[in-house]
C-alpha positions in Angstrom: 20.8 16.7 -20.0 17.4 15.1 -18.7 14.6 16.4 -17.2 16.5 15.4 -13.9 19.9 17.3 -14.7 21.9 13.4 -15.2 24.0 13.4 -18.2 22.4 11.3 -21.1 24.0 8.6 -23.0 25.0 8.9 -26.4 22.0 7.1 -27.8 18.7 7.2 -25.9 16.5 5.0 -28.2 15.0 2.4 -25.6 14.7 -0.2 -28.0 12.3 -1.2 -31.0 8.9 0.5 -31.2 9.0 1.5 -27.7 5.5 3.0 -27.0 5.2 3.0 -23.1 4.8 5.8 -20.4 8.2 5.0 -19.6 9.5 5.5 -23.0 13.4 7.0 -22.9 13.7 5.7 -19.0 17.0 3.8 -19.0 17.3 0.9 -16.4 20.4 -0.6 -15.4 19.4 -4.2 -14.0 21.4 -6.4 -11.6 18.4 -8.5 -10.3 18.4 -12.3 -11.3 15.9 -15.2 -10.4 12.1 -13.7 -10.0 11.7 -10.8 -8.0 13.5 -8.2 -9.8 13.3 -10.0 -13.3 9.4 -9.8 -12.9 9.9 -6.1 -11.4 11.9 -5.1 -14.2 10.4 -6.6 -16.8 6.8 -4.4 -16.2 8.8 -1.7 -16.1 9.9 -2.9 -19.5 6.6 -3.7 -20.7 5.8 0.3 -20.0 8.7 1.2 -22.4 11.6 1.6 -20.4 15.2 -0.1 -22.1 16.1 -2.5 -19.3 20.0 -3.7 -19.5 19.9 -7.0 -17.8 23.5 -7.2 -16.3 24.0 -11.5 -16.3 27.2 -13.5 -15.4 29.4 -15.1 -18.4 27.2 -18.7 -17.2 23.6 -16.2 -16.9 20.8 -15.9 -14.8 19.9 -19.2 -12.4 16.6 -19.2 -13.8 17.4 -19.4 -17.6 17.7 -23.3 -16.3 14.4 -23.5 -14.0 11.0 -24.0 -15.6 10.4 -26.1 -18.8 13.4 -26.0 -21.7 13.3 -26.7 -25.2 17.0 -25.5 -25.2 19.7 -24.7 -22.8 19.6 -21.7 -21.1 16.1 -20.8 -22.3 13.6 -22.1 -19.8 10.2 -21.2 -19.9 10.0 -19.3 -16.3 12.7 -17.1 -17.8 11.7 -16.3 -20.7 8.2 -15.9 -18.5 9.6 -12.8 -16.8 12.8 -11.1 -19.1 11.0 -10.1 -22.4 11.4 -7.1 -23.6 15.5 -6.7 -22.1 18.7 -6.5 -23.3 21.3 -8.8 -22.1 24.9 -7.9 -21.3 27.1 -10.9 -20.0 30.1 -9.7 -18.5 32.2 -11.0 -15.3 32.1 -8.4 -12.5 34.2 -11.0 -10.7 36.9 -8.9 -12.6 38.1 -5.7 -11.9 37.6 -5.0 -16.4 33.9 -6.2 -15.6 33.4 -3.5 -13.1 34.9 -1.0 -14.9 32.4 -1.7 -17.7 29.5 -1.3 -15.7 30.4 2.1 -14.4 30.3 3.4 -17.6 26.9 1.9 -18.2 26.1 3.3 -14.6 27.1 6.9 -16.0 23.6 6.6 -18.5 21.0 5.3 -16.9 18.0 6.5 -15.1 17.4 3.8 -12.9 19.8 0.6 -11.4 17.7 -1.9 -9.5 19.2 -5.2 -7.9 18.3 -7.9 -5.4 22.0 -8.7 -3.9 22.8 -8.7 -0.2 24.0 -5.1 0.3 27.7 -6.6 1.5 27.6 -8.8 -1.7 27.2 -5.5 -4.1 29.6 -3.5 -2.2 32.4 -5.8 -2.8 31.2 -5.4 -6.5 31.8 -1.5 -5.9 28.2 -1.0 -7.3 26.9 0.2 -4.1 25.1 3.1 -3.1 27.6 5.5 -2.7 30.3 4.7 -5.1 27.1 4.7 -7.8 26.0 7.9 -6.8 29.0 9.4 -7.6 29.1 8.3 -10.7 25.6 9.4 -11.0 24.3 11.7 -9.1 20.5 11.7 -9.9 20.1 8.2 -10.0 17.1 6.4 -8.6 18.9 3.2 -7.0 16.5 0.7 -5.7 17.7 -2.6 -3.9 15.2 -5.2 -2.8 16.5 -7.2 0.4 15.1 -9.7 2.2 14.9 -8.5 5.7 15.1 -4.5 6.4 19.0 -3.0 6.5 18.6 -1.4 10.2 17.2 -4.8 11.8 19.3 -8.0 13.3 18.5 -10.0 9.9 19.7 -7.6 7.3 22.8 -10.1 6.2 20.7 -12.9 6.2 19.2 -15.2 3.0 16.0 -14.9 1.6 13.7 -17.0 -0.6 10.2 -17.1 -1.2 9.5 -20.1 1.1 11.3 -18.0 3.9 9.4 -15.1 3.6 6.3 -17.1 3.2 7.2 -18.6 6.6 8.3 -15.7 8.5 5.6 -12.5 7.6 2.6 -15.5 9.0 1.4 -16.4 5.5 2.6 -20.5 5.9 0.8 -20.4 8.9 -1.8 -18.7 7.8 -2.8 -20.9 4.7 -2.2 -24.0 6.8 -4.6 -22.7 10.0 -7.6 -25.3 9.4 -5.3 -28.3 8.9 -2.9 -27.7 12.2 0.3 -27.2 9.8 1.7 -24.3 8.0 1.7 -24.6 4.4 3.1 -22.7 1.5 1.1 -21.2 -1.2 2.3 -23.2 -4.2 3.2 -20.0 -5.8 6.5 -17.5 -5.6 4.1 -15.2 -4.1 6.5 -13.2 -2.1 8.9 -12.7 -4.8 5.7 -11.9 -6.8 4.5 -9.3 -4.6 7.6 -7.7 -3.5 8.4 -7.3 -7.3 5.1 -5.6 -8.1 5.8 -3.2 -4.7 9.7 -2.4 -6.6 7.6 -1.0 -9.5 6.0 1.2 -7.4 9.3 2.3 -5.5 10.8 3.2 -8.7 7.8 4.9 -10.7 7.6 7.0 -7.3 11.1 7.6 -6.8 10.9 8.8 -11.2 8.1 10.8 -10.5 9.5 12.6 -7.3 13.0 13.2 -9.3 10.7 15.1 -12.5 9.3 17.1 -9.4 12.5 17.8 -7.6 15.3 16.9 -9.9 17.1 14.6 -7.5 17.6 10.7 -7.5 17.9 8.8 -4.2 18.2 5.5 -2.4 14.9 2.7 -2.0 14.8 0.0 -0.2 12.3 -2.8 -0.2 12.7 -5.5 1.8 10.5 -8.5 0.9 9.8 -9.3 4.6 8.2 -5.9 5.9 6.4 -5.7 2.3 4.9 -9.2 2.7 4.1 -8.7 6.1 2.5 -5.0 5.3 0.4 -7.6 2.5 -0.6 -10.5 4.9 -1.9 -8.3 7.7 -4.1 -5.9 5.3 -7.2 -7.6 6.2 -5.8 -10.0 9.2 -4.5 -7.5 11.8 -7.4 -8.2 13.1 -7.0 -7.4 17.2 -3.1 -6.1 17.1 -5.1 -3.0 15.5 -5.5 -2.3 19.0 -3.3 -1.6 22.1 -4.1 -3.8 24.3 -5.3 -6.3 21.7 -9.1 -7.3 22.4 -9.2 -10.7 20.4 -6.6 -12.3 17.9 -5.1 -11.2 14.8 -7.4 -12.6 11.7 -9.8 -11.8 9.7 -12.9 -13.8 11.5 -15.1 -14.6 8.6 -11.9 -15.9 6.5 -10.2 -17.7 9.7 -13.2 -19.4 10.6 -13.8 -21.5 7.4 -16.8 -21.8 4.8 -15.6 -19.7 2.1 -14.2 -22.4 -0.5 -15.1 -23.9 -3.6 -18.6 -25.1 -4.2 -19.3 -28.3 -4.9 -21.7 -29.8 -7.8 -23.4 -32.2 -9.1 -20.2 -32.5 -11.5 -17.4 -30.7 -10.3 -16.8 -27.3 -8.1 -18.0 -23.3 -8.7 -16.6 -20.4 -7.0 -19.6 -18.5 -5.8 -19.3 -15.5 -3.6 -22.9 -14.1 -2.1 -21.4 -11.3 -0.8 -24.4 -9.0 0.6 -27.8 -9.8 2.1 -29.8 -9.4 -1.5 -27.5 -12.3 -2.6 -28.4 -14.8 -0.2 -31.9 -14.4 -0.4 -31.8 -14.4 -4.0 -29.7 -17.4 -3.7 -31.7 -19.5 -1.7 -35.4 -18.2 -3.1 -33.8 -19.4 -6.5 -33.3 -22.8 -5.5 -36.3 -22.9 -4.0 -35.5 -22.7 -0.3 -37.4 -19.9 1.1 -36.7 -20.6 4.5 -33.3 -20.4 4.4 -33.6 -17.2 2.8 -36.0 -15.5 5.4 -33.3 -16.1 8.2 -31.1 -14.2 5.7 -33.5 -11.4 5.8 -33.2 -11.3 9.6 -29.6 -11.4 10.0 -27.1 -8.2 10.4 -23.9 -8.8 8.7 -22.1 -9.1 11.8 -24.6 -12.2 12.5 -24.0 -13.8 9.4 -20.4 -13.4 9.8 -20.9 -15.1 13.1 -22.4 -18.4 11.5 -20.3 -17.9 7.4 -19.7 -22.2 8.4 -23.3 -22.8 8.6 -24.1 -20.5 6.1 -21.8 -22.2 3.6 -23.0 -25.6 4.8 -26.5 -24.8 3.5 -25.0 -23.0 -0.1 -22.9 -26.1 -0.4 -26.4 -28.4 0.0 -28.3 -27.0 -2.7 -25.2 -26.3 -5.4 -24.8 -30.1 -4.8 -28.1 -29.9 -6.7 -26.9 -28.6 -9.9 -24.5 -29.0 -12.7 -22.2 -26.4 -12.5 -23.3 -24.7 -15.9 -26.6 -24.3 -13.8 -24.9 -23.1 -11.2 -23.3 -20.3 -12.8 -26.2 -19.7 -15.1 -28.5 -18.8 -11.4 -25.5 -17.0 -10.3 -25.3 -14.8 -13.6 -29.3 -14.2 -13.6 -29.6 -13.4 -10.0 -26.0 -11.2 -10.5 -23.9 -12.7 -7.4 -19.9 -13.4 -8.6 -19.3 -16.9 -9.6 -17.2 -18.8 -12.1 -16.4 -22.0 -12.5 -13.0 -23.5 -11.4 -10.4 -23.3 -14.4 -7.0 -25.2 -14.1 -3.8 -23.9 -15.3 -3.9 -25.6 -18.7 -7.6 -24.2 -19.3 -6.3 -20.7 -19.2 -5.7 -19.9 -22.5 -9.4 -21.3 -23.6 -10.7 -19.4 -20.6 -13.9 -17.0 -22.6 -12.4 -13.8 -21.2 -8.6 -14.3 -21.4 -8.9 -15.4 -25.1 -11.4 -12.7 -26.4 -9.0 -9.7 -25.2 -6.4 -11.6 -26.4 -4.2 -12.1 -23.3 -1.8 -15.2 -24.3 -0.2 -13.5 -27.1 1.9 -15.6 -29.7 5.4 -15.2 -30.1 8.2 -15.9 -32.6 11.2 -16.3 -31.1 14.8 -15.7 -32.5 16.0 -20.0 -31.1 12.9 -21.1 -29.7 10.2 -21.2 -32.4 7.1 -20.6 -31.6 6.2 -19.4 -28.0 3.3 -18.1 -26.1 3.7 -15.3 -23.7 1.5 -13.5 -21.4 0.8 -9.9 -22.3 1.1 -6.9 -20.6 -2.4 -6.7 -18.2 -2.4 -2.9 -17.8 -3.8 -1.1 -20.9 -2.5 2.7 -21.2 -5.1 4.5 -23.6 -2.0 7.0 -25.3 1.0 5.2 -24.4 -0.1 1.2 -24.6 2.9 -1.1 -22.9 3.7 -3.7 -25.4 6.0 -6.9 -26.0 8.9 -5.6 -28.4 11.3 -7.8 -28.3 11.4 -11.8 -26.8 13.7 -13.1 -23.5 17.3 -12.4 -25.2 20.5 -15.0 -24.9 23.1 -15.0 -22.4 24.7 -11.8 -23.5 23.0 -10.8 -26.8 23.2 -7.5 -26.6 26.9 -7.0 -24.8 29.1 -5.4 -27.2 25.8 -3.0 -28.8 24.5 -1.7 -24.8 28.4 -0.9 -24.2 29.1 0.9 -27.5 25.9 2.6 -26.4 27.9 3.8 -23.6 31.2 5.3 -25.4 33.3 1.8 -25.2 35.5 1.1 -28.4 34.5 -2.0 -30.1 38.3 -2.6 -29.8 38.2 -3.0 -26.3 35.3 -4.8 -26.3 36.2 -7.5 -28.7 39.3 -8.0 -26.2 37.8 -8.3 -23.1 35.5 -11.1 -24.7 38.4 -12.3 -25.7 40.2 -12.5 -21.9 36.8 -13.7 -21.1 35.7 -10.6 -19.4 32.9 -10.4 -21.8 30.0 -12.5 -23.5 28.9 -11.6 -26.5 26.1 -13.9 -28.0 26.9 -14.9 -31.5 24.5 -17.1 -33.4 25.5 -20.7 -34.8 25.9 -20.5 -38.8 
């Protein structure tokens, strides 16, 4: 038995040198595309042995992203290290059956499916739970189950659009915009790791699973308006929602005599350092006069006169006054400079990789650094099905049965080219 009171599996061994907190937590893992891959995939990284449930044909994403092969894109293998993959057709009444028994051993089943869309699977809630009775069973939807858009789709571009963030990013220039990032899958999949490490740690207390829910559009709205509730904090609103000092412009990149700086002078010491350093005195004294709430009131003007004078110096001189006088600045890196970025490199965050098909990769390591139980990168982004037949012999199903239900095309099992 766990610590919970759920009947183990027959083999509990998350996987190869497994070293994270979540060492011995079994994940059963029906999400496909970002958010959940990304969710489970930290929880991977921390140990746990993820068994990523794909279709016969795989995850979407194995063909989004940059390929040197088929079916092994660089945004998936970006965000399923460290998993095992079983391919099997839950179209199929054998392909359910399968993944009940998997259901039967596993801490934890996470997926991202409209909730009529897993029922007809005969995965949801209540037919899992009594299977399993202490399970944690977390599904991320797009809109909240008890409101009027619980059976509709969501992407990231939707969600950006409908929690205020499009409209947000495009406020100066009259037009919403999207953040050229899967933010809101991003996000939401971060706030499913800390659904399910809460709903684990309340089941060690307790001894009792449950049912989580987080929908990306109360999740990204709960992230937008951290800072820009602004008036709706009060009832009846006395001004807008928005944060003033970011709604009303100045804070961007600094320009230089040979490119751009980010440079934040974020208390009143910093100004007036700022501006006695480049020999402006003036402009520093009104500093000295100014409450925050005044220089709030004028962050345009303020930035207008920063701007003038880091016009006046490289930007290596720019960030060497920043680092004397101690004010937060960098200089602007792009994408492809990341890896030769001073920091990144010396602790050693792009981490080579040999993979099985694809050579010689490069993969992002784990960010979070546990001091007794470090997360780690076992194992690379597995084929369609690598790991079928091994994850359900794991689970008490004859090899015998197995091998025929691959055969009746129930089943994928990923067998290397001689």
């Amino acid at each position: 038995m766990t610590a919970s009171g759920s009947t183990a599996p027959a083999s509990r061994t998350p996987g190869p040198a497994a070293t994270g907190p979540l060492a011995g937590v079994r994940i059963l893992d029906l999400t496909a595309v970002v958010l959940g891959p990304l969710a489970t995939q930290i929880l991977a990284d921390y140990g746990a042995d993820v068994i990523k449930i794909e279709s016969p044909e795989g995850d979407l994403m194995r063909a989004n992203g940059v390929s040197k092969t088929p079916g092994m894109s660089s945004i998936f293998m970006a965000i399923n290290r460290n998993k095992r993959s079983v391919a099997v057709d839950l179209k199929t009444a054998e392909g359910q059956a399968l993944l009940h028994e998997l259901v039967k051993g596993v801490d934890v089943l996470v997926h991202n499916m409209r909730v009529a869309a897993i029922e007809r699977l005969g995965m949801g809630y209540e037919a899992v739970v009594k299977l399993n009775p202490n399970i944690v069973y977390c599904v991320a939807t797009g809109f909240g189950q008890s409101g009027p858009d619980a059976a509709r789709p969501a992407f990231d571009d939707v969600i950006q659009a409908g929690c205020g963030l499009a409209a947000l990013n495009g406020h100066t220039r009259g037009a919403p915009e999207y953040v050229p990032s899967l933010i809101a899958d991003k996000t939401t999949g971060m706030a499913v790791v800390n659904a399910i490490l809460a709903a684990l740690f309340h089941r060690e207390r307790k001894g009792e699973g449950q049912y989580v829910e987080v929908p990306m559009l109360e999740t990204m709205t709960a992230f937008t308006l951290a800072e820009h509730l602004g008036g709706l904090s009060f009832d009846p609103p006395p001004a807008k929602a928005g944060y003033a000092r970011l709604m009303a412009g100045g804070r961007m990149p600094a320009p230089t005599a040979d490119g751009h700086v980010a440079m934040l002078p974020y208390t009143n010491d910093h100004w007036v350092a700022f501006f006695t350093g480049v020999g402006r005195p003036d402009l520093a004294e009104r500093c000295r006069t100014e409450t925050r709430h005044e220089r709030n009131g004028r962050v345009k003007q303020l930035y207008a006169d920063m701007f003038e004078q880091t016009r006046k110096l490289t930007t290596a001189e720019c960030v060497a006054l920043c680092d004397r006088l101690d004010i937060p600045c960098t200089r602007i890196y792009a994408l492809d400079e990341l890896p030769e970025h001073p920091q990144l490199k010396a602790v050693g965050m792009f981490q080579p990789l040999q993979h099985p098909t694809e050579g010689a990769t490069v993969a992002v390591r784990p960010a979070t650094l546990f001091a007794r139980t470090p997360a780690s990168i076992r194992s690379a982004a597995p084929q369609v099905g690598e790991h079928s037949i091994e994850c359900l012999m794991q689970a008490g199903i004859p090899r015998e049965r197995l091998e025929a239900l691959e055969k009746a095309g129930v089943l994928r099992q990923y067998r290397p080219k001689a």
